[in-house]
N, CA and C atoms as a LAMMPS dump frame, in Angstrom:
ITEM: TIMESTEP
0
ITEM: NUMBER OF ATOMS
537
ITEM: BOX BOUNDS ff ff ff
-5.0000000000000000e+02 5.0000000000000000e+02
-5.0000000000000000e+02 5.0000000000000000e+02
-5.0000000000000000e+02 5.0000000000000000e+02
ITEM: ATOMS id mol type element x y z
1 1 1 N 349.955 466.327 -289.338
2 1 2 C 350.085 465.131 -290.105
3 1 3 C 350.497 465.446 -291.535
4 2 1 N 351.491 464.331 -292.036
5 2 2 C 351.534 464.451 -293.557
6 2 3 C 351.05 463.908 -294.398
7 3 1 N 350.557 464.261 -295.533
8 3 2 C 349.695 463.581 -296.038
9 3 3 C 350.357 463.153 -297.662
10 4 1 N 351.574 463.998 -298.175
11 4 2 C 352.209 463.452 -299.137
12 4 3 C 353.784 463.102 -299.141
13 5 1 N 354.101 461.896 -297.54
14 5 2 C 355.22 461.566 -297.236
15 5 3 C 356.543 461.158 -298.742
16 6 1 N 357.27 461.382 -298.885
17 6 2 C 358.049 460.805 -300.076
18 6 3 C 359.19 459.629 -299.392
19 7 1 N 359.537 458.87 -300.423
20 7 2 C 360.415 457.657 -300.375
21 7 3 C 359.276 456.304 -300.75
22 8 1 N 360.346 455.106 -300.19
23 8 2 C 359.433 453.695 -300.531
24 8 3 C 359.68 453.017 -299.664
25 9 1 N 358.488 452.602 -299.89
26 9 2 C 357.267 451.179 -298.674
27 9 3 C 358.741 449.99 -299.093
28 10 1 N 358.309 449.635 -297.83
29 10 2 C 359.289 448.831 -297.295
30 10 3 C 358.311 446.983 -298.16
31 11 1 N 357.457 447.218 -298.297
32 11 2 C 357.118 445.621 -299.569
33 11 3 C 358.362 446.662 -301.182
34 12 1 N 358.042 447.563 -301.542
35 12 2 C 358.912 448.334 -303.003
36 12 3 C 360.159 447.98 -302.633
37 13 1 N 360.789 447.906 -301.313
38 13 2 C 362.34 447.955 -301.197
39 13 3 C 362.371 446.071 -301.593
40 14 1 N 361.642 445.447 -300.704
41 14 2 C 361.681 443.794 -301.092
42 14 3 C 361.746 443.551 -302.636
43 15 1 N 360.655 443.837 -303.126
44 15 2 C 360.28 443.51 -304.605
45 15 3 C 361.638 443.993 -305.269
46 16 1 N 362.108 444.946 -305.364
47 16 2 C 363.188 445.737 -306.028
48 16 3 C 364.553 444.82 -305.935
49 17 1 N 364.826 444.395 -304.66
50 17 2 C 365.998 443.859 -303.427
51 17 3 C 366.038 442.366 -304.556
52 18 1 N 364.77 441.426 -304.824
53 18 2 C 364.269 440.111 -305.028
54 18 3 C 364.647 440.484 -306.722
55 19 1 N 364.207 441.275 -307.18
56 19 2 C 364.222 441.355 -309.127
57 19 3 C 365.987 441.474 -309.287
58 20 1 N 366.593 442.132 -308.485
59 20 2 C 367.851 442.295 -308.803
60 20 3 C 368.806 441.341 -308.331
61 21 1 N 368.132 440.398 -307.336
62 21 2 C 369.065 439.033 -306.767
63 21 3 C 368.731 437.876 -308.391
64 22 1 N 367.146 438.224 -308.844
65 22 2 C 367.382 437.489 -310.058
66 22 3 C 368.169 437.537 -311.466
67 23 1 N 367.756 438.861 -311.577
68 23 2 C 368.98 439.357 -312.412
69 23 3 C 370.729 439.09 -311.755
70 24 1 N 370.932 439.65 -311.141
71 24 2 C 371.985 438.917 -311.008
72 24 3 C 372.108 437.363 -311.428
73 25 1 N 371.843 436.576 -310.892
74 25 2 C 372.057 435.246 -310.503
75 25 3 C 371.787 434.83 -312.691
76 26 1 N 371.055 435.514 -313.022
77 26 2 C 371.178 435.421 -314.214
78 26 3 C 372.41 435.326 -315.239
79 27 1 N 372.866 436.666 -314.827
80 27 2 C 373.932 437.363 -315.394
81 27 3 C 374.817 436.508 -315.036
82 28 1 N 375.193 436.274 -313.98
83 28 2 C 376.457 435.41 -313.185
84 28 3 C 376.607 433.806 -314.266
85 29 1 N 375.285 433.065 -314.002
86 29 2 C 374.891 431.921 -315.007
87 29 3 C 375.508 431.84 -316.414
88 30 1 N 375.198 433.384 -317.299
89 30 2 C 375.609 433.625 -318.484
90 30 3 C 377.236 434.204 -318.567
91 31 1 N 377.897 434.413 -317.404
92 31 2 C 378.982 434.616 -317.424
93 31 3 C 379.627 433.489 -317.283
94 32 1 N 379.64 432.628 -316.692
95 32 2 C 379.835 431.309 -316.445
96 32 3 C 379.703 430.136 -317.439
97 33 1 N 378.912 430.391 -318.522
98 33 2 C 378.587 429.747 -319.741
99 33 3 C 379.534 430.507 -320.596
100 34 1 N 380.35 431.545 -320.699
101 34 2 C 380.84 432.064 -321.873
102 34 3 C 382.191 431.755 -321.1
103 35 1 N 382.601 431.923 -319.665
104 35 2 C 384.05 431.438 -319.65
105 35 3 C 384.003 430.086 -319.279
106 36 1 N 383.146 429.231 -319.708
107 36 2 C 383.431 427.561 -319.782
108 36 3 C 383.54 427.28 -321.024
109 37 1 N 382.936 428.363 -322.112
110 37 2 C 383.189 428.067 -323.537
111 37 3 C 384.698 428.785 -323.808
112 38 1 N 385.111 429.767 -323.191
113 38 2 C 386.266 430.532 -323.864
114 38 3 C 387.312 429.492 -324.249
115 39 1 N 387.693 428.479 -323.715
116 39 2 C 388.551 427.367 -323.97
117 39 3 C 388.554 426.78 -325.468
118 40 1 N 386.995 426.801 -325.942
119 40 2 C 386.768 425.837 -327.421
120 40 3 C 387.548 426.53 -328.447
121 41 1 N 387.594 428.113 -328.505
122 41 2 C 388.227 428.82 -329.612
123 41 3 C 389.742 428.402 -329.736
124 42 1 N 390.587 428.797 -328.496
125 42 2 C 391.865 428.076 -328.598
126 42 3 C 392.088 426.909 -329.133
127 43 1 N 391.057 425.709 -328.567
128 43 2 C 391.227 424.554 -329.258
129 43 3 C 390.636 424.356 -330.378
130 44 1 N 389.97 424.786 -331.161
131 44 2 C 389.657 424.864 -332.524
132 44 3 C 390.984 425.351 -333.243
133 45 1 N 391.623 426.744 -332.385
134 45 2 C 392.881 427.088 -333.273
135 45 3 C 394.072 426.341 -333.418
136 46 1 N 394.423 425.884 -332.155
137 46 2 C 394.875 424.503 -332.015
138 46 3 C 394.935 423.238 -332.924
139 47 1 N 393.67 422.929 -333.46
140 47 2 C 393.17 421.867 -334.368
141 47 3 C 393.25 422.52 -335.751
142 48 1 N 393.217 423.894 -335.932
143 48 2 C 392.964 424.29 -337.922
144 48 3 C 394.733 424.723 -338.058
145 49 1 N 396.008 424.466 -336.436
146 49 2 C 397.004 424.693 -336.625
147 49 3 C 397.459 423.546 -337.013
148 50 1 N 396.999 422.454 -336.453
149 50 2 C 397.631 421.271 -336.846
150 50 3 C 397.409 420.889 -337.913
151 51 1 N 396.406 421.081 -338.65
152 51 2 C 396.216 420.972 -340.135
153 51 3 C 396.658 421.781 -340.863
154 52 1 N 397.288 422.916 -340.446
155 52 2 C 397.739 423.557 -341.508
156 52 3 C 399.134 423.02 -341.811
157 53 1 N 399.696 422.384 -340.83
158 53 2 C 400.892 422.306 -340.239
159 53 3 C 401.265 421.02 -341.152
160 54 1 N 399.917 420.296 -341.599
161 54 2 C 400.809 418.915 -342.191
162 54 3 C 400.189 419.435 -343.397
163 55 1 N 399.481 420.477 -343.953
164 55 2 C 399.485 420.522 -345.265
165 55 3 C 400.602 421.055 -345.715
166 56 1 N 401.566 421.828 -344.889
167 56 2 C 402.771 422.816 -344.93
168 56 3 C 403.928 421.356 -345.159
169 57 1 N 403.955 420.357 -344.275
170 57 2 C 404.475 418.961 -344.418
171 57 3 C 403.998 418.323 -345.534
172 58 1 N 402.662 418.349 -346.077
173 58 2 C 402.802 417.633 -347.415
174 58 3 C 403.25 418.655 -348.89
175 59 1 N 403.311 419.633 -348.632
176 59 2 C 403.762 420.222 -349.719
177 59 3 C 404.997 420.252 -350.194
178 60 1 N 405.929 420.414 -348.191
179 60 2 C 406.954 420.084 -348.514
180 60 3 C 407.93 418.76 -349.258
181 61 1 N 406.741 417.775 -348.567
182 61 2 C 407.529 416.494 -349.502
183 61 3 C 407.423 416.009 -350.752
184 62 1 N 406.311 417.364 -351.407
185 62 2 C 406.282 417.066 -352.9
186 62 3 C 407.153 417.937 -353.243
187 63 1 N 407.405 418.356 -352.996
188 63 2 C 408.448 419.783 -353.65
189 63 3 C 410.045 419.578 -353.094
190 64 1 N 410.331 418.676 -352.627
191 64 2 C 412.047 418.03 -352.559
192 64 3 C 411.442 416.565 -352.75
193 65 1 N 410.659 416.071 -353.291
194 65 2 C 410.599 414.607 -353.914
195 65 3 C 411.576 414.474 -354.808
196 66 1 N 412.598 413.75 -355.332
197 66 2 C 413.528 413.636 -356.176
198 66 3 C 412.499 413.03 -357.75
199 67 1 N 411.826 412.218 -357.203
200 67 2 C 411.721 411.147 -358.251
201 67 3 C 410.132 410.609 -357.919
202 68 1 N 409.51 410.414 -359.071
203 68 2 C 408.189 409.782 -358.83
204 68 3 C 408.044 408.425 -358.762
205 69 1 N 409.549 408.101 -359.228
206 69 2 C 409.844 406.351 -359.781
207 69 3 C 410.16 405.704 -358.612
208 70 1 N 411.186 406.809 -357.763
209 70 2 C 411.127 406.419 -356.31
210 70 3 C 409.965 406.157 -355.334
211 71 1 N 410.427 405.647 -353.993
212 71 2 C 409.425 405.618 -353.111
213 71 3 C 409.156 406.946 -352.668
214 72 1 N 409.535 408.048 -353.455
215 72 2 C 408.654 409.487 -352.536
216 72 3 C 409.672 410.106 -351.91
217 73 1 N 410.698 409.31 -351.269
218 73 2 C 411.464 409.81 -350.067
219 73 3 C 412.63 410.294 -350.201
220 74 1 N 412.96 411.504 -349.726
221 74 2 C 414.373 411.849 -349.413
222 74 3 C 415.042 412.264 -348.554
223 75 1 N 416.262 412.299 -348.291
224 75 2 C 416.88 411.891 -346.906
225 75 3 C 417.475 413.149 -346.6
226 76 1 N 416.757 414.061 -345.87
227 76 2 C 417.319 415.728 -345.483
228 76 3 C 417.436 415.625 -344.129
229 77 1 N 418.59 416.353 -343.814
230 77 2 C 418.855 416.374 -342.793
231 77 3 C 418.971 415.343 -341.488
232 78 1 N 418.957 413.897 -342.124
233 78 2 C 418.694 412.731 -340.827
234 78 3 C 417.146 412.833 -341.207
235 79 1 N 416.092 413.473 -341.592
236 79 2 C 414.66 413.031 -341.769
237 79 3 C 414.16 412.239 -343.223
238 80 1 N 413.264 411.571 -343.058
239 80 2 C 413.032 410.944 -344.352
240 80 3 C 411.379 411.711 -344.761
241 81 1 N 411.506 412.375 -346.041
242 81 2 C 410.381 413.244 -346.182
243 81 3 C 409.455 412.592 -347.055
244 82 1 N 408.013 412.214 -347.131
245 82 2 C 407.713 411.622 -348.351
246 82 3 C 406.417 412.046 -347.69
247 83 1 N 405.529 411.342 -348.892
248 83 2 C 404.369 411.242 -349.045
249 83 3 C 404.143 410.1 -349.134
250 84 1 N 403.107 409.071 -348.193
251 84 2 C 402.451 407.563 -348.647
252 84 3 C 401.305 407.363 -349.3
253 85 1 N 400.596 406.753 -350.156
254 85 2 C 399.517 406.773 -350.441
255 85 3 C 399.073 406.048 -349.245
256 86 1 N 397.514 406.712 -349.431
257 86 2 C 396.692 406.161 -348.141
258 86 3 C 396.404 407.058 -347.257
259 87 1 N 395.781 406.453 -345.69
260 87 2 C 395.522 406.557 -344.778
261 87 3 C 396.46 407.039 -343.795
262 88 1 N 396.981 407.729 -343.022
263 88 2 C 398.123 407.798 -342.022
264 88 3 C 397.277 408.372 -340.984
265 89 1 N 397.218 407.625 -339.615
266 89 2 C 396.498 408.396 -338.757
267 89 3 C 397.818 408.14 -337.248
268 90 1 N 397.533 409.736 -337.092
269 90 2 C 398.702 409.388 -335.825
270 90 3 C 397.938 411.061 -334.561
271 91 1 N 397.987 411.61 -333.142
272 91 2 C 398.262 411.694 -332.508
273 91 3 C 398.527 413.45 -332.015
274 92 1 N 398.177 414.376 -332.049
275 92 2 C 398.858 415.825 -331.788
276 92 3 C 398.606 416.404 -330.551
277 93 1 N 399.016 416.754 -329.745
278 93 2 C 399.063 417.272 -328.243
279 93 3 C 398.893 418.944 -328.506
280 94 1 N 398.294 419.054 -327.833
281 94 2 C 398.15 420.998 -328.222
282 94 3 C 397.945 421.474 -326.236
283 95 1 N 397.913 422.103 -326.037
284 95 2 C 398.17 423.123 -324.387
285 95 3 C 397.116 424.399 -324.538
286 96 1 N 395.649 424.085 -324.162
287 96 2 C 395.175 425.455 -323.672
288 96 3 C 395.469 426.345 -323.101
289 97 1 N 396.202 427.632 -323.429
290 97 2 C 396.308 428.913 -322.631
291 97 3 C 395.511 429.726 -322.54
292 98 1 N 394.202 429.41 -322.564
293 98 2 C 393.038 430.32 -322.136
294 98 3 C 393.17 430.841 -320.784
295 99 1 N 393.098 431.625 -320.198
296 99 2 C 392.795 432.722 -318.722
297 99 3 C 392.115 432.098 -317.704
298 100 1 N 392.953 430.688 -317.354
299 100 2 C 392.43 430.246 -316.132
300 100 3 C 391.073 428.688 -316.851
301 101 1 N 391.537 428.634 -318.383
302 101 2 C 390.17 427.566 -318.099
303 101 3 C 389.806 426.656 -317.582
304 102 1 N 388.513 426.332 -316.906
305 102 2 C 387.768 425.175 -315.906
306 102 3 C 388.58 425.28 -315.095
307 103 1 N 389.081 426.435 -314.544
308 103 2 C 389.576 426.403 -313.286
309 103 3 C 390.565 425.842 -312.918
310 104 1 N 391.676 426.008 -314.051
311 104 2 C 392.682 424.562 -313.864
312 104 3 C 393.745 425.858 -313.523
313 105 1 N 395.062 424.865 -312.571
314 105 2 C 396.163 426.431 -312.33
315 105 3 C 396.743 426.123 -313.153
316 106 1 N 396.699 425.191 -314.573
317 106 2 C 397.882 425.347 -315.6
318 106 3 C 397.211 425.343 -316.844
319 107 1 N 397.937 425.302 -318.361
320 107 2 C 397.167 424.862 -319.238
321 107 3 C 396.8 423.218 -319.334
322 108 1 N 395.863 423.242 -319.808
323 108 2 C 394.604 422.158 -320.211
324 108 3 C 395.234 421.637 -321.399
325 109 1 N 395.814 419.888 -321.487
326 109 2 C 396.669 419.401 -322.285
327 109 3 C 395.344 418.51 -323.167
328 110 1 N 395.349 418.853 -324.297
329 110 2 C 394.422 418.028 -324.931
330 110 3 C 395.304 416.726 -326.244
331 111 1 N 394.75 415.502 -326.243
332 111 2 C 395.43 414.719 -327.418
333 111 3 C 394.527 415.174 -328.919
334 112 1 N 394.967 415.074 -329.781
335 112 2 C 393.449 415.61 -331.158
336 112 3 C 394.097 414.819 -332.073
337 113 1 N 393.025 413.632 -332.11
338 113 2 C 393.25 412.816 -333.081
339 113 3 C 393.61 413.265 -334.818
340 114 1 N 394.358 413.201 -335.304
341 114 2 C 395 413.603 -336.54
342 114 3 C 394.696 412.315 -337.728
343 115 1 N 394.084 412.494 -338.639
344 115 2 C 393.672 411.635 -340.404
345 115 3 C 394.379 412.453 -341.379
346 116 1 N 395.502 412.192 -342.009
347 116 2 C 395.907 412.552 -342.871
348 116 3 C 395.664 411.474 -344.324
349 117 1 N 395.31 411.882 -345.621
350 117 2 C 395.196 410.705 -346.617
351 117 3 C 395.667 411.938 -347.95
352 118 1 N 396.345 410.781 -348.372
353 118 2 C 397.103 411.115 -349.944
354 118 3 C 396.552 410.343 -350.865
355 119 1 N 396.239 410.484 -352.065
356 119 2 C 395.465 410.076 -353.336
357 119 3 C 396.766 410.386 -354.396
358 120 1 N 398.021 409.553 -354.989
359 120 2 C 398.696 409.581 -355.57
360 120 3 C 398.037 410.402 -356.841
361 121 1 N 396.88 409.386 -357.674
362 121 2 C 396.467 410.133 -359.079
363 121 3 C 395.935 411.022 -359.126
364 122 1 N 394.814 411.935 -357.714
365 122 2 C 394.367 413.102 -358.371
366 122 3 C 395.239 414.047 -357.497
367 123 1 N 396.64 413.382 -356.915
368 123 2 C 397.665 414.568 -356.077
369 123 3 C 396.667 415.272 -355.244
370 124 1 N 395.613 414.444 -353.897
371 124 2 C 394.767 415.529 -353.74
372 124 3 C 395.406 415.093 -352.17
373 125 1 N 394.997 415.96 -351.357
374 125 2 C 395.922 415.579 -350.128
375 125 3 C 394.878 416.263 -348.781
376 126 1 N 394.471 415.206 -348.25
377 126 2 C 393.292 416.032 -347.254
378 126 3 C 394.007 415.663 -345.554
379 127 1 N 393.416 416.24 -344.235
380 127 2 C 393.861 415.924 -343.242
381 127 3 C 392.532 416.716 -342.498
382 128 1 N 392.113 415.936 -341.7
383 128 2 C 391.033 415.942 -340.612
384 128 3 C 391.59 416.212 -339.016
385 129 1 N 391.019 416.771 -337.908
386 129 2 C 391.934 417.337 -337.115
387 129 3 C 390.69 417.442 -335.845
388 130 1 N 390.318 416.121 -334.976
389 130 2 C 389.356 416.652 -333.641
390 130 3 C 389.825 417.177 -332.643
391 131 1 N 388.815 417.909 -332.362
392 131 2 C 389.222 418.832 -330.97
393 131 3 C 387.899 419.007 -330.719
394 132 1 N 388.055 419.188 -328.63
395 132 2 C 386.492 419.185 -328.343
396 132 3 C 385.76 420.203 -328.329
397 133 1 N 384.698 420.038 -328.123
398 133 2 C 383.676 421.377 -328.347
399 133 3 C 383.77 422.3 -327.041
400 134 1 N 383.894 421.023 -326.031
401 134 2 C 383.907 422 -324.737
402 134 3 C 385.37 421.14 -324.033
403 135 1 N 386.521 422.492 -323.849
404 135 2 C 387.937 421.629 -323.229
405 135 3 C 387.997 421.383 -322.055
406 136 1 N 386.748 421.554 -320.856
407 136 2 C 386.583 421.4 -319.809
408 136 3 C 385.597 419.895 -319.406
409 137 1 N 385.265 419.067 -320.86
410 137 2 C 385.108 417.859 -320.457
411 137 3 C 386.227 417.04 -321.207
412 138 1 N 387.51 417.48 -321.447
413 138 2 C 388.773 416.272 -321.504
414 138 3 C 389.148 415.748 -320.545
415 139 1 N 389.114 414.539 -320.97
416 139 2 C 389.484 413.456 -319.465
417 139 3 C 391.075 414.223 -319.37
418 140 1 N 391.606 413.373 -318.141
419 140 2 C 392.412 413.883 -317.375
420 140 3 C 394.01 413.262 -317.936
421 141 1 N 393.96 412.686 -319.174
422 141 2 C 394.542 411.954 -319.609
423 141 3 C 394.943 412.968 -321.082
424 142 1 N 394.009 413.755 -321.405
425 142 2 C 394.04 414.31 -322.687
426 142 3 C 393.008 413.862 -323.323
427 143 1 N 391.987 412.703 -323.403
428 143 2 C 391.579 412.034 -324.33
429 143 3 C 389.684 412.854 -324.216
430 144 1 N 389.61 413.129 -325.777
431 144 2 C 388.45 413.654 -325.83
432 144 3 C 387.26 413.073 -326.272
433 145 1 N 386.39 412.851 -325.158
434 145 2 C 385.195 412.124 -325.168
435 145 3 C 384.44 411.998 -326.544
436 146 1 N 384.051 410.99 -326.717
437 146 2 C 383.427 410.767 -328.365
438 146 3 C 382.245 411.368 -328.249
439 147 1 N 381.517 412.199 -327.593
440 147 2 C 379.999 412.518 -327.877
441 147 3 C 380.556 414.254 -327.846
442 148 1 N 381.832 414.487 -327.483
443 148 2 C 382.069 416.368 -327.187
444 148 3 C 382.987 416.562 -328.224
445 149 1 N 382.928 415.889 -329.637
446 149 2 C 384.098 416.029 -330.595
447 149 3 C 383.728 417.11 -331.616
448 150 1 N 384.487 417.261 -332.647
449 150 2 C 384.33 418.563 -333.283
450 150 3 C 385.521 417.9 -334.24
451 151 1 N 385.56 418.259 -335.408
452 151 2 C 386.451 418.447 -336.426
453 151 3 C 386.646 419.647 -337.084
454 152 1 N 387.843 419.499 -337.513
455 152 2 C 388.848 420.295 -338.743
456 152 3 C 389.012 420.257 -340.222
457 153 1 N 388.823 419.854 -340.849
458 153 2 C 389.089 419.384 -342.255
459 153 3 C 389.736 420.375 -343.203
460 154 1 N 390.727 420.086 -343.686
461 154 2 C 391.755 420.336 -344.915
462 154 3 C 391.956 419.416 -345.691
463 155 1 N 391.805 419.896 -347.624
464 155 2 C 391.907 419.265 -348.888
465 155 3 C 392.608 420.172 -349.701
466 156 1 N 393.604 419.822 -350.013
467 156 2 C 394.14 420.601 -351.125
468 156 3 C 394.948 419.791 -352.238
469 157 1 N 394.576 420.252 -353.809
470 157 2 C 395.377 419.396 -354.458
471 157 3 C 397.084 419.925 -354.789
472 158 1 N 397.779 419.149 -354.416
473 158 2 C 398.943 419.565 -354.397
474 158 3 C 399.599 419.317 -355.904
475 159 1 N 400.766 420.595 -356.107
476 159 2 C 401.032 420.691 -357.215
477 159 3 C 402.064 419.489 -357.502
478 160 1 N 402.397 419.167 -358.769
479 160 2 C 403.579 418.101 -359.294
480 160 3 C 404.918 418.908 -358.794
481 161 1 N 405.666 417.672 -358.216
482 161 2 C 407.085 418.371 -357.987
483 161 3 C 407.994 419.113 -359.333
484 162 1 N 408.506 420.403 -358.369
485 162 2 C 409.594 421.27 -359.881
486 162 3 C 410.447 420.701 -360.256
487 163 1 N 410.522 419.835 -359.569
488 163 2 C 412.143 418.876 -360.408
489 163 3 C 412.034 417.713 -360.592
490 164 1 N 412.347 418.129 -362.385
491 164 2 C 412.506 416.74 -363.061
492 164 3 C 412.832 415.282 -362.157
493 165 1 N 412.582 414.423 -362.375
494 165 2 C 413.28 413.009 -362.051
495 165 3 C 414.852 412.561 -362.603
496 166 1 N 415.37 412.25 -361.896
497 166 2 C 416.979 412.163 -362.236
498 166 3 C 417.458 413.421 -361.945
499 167 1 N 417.169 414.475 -361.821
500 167 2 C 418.061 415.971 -361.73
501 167 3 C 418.535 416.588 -361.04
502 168 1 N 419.498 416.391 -361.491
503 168 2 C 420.819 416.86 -359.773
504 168 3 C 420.777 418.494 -359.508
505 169 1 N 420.324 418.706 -358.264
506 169 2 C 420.58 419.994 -357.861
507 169 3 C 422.118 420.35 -357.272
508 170 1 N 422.316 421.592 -358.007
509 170 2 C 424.037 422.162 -357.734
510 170 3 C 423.359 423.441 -357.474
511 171 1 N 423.965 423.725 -356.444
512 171 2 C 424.279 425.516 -355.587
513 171 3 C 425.045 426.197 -356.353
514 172 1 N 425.476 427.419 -356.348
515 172 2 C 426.18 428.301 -356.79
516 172 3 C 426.58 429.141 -355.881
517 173 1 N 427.117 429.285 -354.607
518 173 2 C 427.195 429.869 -353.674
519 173 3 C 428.469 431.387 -353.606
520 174 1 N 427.845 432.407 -353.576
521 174 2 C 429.396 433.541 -353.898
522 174 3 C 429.416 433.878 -352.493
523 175 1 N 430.98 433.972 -352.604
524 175 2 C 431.434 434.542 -351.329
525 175 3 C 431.128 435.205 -350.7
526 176 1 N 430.945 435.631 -349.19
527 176 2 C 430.776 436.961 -348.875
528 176 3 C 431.416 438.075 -349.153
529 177 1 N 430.875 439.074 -348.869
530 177 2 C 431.34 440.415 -349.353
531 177 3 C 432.615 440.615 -347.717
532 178 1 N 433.377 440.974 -347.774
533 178 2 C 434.457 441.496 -346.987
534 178 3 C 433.988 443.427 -346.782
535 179 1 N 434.317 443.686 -345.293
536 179 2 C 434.209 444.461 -344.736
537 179 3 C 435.56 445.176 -344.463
């Protein structure tokens, strides 16, 4: 007979078998919570792009403004560029390319409501930018549920336009150089 057999009792193999089905099932849970969130970062970048994007648009229309006497606007290229005082709220579509998020086979099309407002006297120029917290509860439409929202916010005071009022810009353009 032996009296100091080695290995493990078949209850040690259960107990062992049972702690590691929990752990797992853990782990799996917390993996599953971080790629249902991986989506929010894109759309946050998404949302601080679109704001950057119309502060890049309001700078531009102070800086080819002709005239302050005017309505703001000038006519480049077929576009009319200005600045309004006020409120302007309109609309931005952005495309999740996160790695498969919520399981979708394409990107995840979100709408993100856009607040842009101009303050003529202190030239201060802000724009607000929602996007949801989690992009796997946007309706199927784009539209992001009012209790899963999240904002953006941009303020910057923009400088006075470089050119005088009345002042005609002339080019000076030299030839190319010949080869």
């Amino acid at each position: 007979m032996r009296t100091a057999e080695r290995g493990f009792s078949l209850l040690e193999v259960v107990v062992a078998v049972a702690l590691f089905a929990i752990a797992s099932a853990a782990t799996a849970g917390a993996l599953a919570a971080v790629a249902r969130g991986a989506a929010s970062p894109s759309a946050r970048d998404a949302a601080l792009m679109t704001a950057e994007n119309a502060l890049v648009r309001a700078r531009a229309a102070v800086a080819y403004a002709s005239s302050p006497d005017q309505d703001g606007t000038v006519l480049l290229g077929g576009r009319t560029w200005g600045l309004v005082a006020g409120t302007t709220a309109y609309v931005a579509g952005a495309e999740i390319r996160a790695p498969f998020p919520c399981r979708a086979p394409s990107a995840l099309r979100v709408r993100m409501p856009v607040s842009a407002a101009f303050d003529p006297a202190s030239q201060r120029f802000s724009v607000s930018v929602s996007y949801p917290r989690d992009a796997c509860a946007v309706a199927a439409d784009g539209t992001i549920p009012p209790t899963d929202t999240l904002t953006v916010t941009l303020v910057q005071t923009l400088p006075p336009s470089v050119f005088p009022p009345g002042q005609r810009l002339v080019r000076d353009v030299l030839t190319p150089a010949r080869m």
